[in-house]
C-alpha positions, -999 to 999 in steps of 0.1 A, spaced: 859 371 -4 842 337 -12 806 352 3 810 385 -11 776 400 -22 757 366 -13 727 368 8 725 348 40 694 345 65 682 338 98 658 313 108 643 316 145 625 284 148 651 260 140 685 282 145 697 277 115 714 297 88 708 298 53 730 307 23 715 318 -10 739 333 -44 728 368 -57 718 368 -93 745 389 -116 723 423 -111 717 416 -74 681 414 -77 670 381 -70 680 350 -62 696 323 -83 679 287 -66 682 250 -80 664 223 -76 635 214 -53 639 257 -40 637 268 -78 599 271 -77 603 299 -46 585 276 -21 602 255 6 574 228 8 594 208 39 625 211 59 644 187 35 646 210 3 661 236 26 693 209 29 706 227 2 713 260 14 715 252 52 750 273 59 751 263 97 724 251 123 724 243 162 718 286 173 689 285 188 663 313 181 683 338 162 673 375 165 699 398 145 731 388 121 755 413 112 785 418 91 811 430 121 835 457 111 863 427 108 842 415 83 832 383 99 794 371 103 779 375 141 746 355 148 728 371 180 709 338 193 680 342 227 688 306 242 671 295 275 695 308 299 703 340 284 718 353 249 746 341 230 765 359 206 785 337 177 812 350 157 810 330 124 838 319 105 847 297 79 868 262 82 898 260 73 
């Protein structure tokens, strides 16, 4: 239950997933450093909350009814479906 209530997002154009902790009431988002001002001025402030990358262009993610994250990805030669998980 480590991601419980924790927001993650999609990025199409460079395939990558992105992490970010709910504030206590669920209505925004609680950023640090370079991301604290709302604005992501280059790729390297987004280090931070880069959950995983190398997808391709993702189109949907979706809590699956196991409770495990799916990341729907349109590559070159067709789609790919990933079932996320955590290391262990």
């Amino acid at each position: 239950m480590q991601y419980k209530n924790d927001l993650f997002v999609a990025d199409a154009n460079t395939g990558s997933l992105y992490h970010f902790d709910l504030n206590e009431n669920r209505t925004g988002l609680k950023l640090h450093g370079p991301l604290r001002d709302k604005i992501a001025n280059n790729i390297e402030e987004l280090k931070d909350i880069i959950f995983a990358n190398g997808f391709g262009r993702i189109t949907d993610l979706k809590i699956g009814p196991d409770g495990y994250l799916y990341a729907l990805s349109s590559e070159d030669d067709g789609a790919v479906l990933y079932k996320i998980s955590q290391k262990g």
